[in-house]
DRENKERO-548079 format. One line per 5 residues: number of its first residue (from 1); for each residue z, x, y of C-alpha. Coordinates in pm, 1 decimal, decimal comma, padded with zeros to 6 digits. Layout:
BEGIN
NUM) Z:X:Y  ...
***
This chain:
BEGIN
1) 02528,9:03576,6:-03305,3  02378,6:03808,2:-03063,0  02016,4:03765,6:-03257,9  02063,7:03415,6:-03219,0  02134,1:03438,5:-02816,0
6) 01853,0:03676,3:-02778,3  01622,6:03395,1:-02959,5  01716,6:03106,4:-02744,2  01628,3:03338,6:-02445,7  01290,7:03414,6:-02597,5
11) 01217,2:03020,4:-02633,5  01343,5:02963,2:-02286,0  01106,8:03144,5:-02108,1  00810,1:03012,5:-02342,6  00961,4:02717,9:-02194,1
16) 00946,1:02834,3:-01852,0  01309,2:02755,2:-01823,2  01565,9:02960,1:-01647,5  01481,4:03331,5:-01787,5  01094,9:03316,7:-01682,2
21) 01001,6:03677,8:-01600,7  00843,1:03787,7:-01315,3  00460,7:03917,7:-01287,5  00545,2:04306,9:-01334,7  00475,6:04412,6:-01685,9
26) 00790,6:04613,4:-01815,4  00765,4:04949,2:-01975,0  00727,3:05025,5:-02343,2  00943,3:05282,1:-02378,5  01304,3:05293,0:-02332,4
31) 01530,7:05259,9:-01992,0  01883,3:05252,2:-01934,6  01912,4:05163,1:-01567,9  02272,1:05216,8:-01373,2  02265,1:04936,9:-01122,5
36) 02552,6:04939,4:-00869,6  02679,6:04636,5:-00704,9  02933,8:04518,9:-00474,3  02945,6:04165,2:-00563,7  03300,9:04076,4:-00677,7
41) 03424,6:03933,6:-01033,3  03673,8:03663,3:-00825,7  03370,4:03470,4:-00682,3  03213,2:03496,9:-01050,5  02877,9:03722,6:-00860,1
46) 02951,8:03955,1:-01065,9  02948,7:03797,0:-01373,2  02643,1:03630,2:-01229,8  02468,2:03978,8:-01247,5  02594,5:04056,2:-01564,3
51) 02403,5:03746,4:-01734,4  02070,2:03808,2:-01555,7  02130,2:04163,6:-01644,8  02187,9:04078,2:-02027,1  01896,5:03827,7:-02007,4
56) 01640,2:04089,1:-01918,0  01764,2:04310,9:-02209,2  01705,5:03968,1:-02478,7  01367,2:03991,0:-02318,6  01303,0:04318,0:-02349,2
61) 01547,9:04549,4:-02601,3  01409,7:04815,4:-02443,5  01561,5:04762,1:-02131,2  01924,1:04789,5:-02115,5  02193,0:04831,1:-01836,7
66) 02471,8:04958,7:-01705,6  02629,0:04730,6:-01446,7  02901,9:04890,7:-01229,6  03104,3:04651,2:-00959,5  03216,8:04890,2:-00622,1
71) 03364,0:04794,0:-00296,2  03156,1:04726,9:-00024,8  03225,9:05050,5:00123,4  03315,8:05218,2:-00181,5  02971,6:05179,4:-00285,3
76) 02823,6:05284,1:00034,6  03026,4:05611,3:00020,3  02957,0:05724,4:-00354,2  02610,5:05610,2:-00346,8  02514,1:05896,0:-00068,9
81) 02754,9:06087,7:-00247,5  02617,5:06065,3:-00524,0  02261,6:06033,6:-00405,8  02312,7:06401,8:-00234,3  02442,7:06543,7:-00564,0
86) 02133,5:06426,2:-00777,6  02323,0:06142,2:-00955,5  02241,6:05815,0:-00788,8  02218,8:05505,9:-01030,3  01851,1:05330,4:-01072,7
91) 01958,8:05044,0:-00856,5  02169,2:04917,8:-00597,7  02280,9:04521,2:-00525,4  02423,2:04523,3:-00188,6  02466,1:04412,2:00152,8
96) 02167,1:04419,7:00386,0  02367,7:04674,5:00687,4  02364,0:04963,1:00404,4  02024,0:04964,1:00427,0  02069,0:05176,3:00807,1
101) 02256,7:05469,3:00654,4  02053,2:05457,6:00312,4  01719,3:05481,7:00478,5  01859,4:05722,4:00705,4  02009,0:05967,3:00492,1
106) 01676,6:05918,4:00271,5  01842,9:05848,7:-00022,4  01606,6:05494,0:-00103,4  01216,1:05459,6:-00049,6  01075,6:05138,2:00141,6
111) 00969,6:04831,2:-00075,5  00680,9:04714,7:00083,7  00454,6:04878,4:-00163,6  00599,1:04768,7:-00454,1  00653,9:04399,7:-00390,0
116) 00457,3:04100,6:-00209,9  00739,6:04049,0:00070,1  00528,0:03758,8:00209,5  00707,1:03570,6:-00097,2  01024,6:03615,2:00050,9
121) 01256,7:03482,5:00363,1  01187,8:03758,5:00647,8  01419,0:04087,6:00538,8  01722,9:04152,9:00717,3  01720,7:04485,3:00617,0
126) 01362,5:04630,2:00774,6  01410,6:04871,6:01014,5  01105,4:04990,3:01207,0  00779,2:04932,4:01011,6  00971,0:05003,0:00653,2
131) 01135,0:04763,0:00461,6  01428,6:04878,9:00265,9  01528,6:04610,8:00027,5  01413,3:04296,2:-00174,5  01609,2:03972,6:-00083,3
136) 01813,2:03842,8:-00317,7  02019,8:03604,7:-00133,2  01994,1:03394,5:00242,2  02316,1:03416,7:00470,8  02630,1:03657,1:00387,1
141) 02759,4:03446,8:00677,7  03117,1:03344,8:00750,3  03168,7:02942,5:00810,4  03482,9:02721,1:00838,8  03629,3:02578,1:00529,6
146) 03873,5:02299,2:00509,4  04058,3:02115,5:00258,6  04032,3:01738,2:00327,5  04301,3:01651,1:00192,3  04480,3:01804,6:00428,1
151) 04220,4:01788,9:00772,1  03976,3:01487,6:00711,8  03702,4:01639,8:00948,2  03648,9:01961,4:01075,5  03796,0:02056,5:01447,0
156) 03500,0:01998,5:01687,7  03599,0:02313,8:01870,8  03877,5:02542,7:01998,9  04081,4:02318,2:02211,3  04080,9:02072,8:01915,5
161) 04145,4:02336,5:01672,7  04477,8:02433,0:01854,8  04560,0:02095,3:01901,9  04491,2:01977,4:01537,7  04672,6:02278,1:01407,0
166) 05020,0:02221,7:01576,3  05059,8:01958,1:01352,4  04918,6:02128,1:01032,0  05133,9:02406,7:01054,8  05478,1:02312,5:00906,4
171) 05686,7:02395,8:00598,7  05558,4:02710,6:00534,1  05158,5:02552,2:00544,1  04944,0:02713,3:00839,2  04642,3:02521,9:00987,4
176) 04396,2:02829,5:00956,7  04344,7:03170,0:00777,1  04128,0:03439,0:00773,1  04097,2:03795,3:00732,4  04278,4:03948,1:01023,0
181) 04192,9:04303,3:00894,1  03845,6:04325,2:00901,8  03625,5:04291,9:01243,5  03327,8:04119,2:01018,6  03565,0:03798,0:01116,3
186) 03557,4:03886,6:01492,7  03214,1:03933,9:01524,3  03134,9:03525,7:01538,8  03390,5:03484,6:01792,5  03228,6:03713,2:02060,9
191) 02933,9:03528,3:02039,0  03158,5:03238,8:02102,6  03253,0:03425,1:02390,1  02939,1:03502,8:02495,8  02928,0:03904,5:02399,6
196) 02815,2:04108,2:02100,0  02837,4:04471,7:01986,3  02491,0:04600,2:02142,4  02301,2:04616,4:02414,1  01939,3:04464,5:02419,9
201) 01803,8:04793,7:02320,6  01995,6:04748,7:01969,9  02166,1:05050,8:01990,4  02406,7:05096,6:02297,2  02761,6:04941,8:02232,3
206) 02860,0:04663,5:02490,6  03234,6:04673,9:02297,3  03387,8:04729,4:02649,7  03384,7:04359,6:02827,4  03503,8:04038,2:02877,3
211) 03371,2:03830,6:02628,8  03556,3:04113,2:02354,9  03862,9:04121,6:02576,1  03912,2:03748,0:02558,7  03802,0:03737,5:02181,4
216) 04081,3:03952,7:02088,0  04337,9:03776,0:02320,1  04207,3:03440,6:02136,6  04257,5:03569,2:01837,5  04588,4:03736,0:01922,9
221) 04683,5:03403,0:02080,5  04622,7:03210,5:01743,9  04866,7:03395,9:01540,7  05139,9:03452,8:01810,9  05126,1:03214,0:02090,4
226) 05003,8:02850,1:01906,5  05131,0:03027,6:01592,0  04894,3:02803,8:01360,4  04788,6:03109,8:01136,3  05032,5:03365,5:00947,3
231) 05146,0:03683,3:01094,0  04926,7:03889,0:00853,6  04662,1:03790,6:00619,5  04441,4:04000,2:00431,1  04125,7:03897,0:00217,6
236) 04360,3:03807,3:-00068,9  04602,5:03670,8:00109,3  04388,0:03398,4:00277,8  04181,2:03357,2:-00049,1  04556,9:03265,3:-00171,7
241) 04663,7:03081,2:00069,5  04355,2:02818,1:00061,3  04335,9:02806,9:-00291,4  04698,5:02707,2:-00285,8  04700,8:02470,9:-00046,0
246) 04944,5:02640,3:00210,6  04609,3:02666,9:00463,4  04446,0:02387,5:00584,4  04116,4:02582,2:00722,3  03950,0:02878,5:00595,4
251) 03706,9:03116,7:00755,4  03497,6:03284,5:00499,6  03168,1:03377,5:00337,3  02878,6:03213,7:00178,9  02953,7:03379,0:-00119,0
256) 03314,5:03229,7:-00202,5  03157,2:02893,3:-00203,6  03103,7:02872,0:-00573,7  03475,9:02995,8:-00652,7  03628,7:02718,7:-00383,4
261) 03374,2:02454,6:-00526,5  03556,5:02473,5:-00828,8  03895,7:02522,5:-00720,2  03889,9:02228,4:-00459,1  03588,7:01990,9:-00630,1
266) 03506,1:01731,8:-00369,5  03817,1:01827,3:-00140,3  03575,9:02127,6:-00004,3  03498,5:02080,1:00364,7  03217,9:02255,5:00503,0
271) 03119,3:02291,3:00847,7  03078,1:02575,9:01164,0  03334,4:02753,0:01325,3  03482,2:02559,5:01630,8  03276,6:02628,8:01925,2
276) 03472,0:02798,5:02189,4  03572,6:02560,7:02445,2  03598,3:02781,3:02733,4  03209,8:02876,1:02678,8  03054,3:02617,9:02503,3
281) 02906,1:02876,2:02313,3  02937,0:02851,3:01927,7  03024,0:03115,7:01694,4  02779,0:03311,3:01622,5  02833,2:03523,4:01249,5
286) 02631,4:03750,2:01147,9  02381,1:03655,5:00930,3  02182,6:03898,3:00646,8  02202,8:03849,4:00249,2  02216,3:04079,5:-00030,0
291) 01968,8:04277,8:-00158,0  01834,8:04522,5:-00397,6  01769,3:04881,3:-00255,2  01566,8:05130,3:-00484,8  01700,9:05512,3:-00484,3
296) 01428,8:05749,2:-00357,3  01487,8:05941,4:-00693,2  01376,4:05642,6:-00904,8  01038,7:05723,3:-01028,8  00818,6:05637,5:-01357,7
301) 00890,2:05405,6:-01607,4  01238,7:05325,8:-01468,8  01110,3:05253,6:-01130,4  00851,2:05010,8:-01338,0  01155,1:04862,2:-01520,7
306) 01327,5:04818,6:-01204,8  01042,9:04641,9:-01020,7  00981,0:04398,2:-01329,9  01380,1:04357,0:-01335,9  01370,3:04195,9:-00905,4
311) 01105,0:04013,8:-00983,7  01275,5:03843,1:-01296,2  01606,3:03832,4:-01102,8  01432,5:03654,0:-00800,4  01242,5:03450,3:-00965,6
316) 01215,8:03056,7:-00869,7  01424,9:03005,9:-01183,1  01653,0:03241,1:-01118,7  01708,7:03152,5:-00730,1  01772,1:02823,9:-00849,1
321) 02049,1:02887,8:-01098,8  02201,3:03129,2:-00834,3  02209,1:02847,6:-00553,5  02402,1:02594,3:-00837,4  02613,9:02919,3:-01010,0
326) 02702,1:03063,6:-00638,2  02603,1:02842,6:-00400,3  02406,3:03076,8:-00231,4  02056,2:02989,8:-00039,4  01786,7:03174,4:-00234,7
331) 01545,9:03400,8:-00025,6  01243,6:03292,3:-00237,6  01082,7:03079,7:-00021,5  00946,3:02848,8:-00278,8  01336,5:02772,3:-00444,6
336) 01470,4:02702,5:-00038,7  01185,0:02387,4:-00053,6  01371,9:02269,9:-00370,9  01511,1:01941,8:-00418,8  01862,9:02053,4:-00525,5
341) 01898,2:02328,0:-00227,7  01809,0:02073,4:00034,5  02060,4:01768,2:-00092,3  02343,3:01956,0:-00200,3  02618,2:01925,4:00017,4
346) 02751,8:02279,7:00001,6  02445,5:02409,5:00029,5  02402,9:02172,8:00384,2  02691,1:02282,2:00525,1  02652,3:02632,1:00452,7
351) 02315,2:02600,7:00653,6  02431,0:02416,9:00950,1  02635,0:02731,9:00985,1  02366,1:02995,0:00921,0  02099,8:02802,3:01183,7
356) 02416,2:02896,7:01440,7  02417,7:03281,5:01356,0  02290,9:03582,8:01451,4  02068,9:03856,8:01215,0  02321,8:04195,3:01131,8
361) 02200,5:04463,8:01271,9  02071,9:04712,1:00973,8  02063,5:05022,4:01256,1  02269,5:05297,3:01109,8  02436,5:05250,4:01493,8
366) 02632,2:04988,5:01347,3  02813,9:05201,4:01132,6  02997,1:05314,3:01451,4  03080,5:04968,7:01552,6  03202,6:04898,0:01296,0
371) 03444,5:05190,5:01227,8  03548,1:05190,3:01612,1  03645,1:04786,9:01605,3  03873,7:04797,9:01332,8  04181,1:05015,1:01399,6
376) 04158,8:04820,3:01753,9  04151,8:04474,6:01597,5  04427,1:04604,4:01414,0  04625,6:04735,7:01696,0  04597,4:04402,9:01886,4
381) 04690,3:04173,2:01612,9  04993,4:04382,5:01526,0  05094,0:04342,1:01910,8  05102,5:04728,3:01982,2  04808,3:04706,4:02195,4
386) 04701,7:04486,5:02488,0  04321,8:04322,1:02465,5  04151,5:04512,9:02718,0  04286,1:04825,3:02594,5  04177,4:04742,8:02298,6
391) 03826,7:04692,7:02413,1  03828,5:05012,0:02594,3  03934,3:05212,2:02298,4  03668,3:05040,4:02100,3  03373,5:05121,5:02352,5
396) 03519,5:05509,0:02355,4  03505,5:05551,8:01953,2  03159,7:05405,0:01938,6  03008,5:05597,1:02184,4  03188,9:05924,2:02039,9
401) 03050,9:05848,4:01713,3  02714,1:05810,6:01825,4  02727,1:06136,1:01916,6  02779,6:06255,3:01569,2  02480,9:06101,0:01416,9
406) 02179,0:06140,7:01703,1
***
């Protein structure tokens, strides 16, 4: 059977169907390459891997892998762990901000040698004059979801999104969900509210101020004082929650779009997060992608297999079949001019959120952002601390933690 498989592959790309290989002649010899991701099995990414993965190998037996699925920050931790101890895998799928402490710690080399970039959307994850990863995917961006059967259009902004979700929330059903435990989901909101983490120089945290003060009271307000979202919700829990219909609206990623597609068929709403009707600002999430990031260690013929591998797995083929598997926008700029990424209505509304973002800062800076607005998210959601303490507390870690890294 597998002969058979590995045939039909073979005729496919004589075909120049979906498995057409990029222009970077693969090794003779043989390569086993350990390629690390974070994308998840319950949106079907990982899987998605898997087959391009297995594809590569009908083209070339030579060429096999080892595909290993880790947390988001899971992976980030054990890859410089394991990077420092001399046994880092031979390639890493993952979010565009790990490119900051990667480059940092000099555990990956720059790309810009090894690949014509000029083929790709602009790279979320260069830093300086170095670029430290291939595109794979446009966005990574958080958007409001929404069931119409149960909200025909999507709230035009705040005011209407309280007022809309009074009525939705009844009989154990809530109006909205999202994941309270993670600041990724407050970041669009101060830009609603006019702020965000850094200063112009990209660096400084502005956590301390109004616009994050009145983001966390908003958000505080929205589970406790309109009560139109639970009490707690995790990422499973709100996953759940939508899937079940017990939540009207959803605020997640790009990259659950292909796993709600199929759970809610035409039902799927798409559309941006409410703008803020105190402001008039909209949302703004942070937009990046995913990306492949080469360990400095890789050298040889697996860094030759590697390079052939991106260029197969980003091919125009390729970036098509991921924007129908996943519903993600490619970063090949050829595939975002195709016929099926521009009519597809997923694929609209996904990008009438991402033209509303904001780039994610790859500066390893963020790192302490990120780890000082959690617990303080947290805190104020739980109702054991006040908003501007909050904020305070937030601005305090950061700064501390910059300290640790300069």
């Amino acid at each position: 059977m597998k002969k058979w498989v590995c045939v039909f592959l073979a005729l496919a790309v004589l075909a120049g169907g979906l498995f057409a290989k990029g222009g970077v002649e693969a090794p003779k010899g043989p390569v086993k390459i350990a390629l690390w991701t974070q994308e998840g099995e319950s949106e079907g990414s990982f899987q998605f891997v898997k087959k391009l993965a297995d594809a590569y190998t009908a083209l070339y037996p030579n060429i096999t892998f080892d595909v290993l699925n880790k947390e988001t920050e899971a992976l980030r931790q054990d890859f410089l762990a394991a990077s420092l101890a001399g046994s880092a895998p031979d390639l890493v799928l993952t979010v565009n901000d790990h490119a900051g402490p990667f480059s940092v710690a000099d555990v990956i080399q720059p790309v810009d040698s090894l690949f014509d970039l000029k083929l790709y959307l602009p790279s979320a994850a260069a830093i300086g004059s170095k670029t430290w990863g291939v595109p794979v995917s446009s966005g990574n961006h958080l958007m409001l979801l929404f069931n119409k059967d149960m909200v025909k259009t999507a709230p035009k902004d705040t005011d209407e999104l309280i007022s809309v979700g009074k009525t939705l929330t009844t009989g154990g059903k809530y109006a909205i969900v999202w994941n309270q435990t993670e600041p990724f989901w407050l970041v669009p909101w101060l830009g609603g509210f006019g702020g965000s983490v850094f200063d112009k120089d990209g660096v400084t945290p502005t956590l301390n101020t109004k616009a994050m003060v009145d983001t966390l009271q908003f958000l505080y307000d929205l589970k406790s004082k309109y009560a139109i979202t639970p009490k707690e919700a995790d990422y499973a829990t709100m996953d759940t929650l939508f899937k079940e219909g017990k939540s009207a609206m959803l605020i997640n990623g790009d990259w659950s779009l292909g796993d709600y597609s199929k759970a809610l068929g035409d039902k799927l709403g798409i559309a941006p997060i409410p703008m803020v009707s105190a402001t008039k600002k909209w949302p703004a999430p942070y937009t990046s992608g995913k990306y492949f990031m080469i360990p400095k260690s890789v050298t040889g013929d697996t860094l030759k297999a590697v390079v052939a591998f991106i260029n197969f797995y980003t091919n125009y083929e390729n970036q098509i079949d991921m924007a129908k598997t996943l519903s993600r926008l490619p970063a090949l700029r050829k595939a975002t001019a195709d016929e099926y990424v521009k009519n597809n209505p997923v694929l609209r509304g996904s990008t009438s959120q991402l033209v509303l973002g904001t780039p994610m800062p790859a500066a390893l800076e963020m790192r302490c952002n990120w780890d000082a607005m959690k617990p303080e998210l947290n805190a104020v959601l739980a109702g054991t601390k006040s908003a501007a303490d909050a904020a305070k507390a937030m601005q305090d870690a950061a700064v501390a933690c910059l300290k640790t890294i300069q």
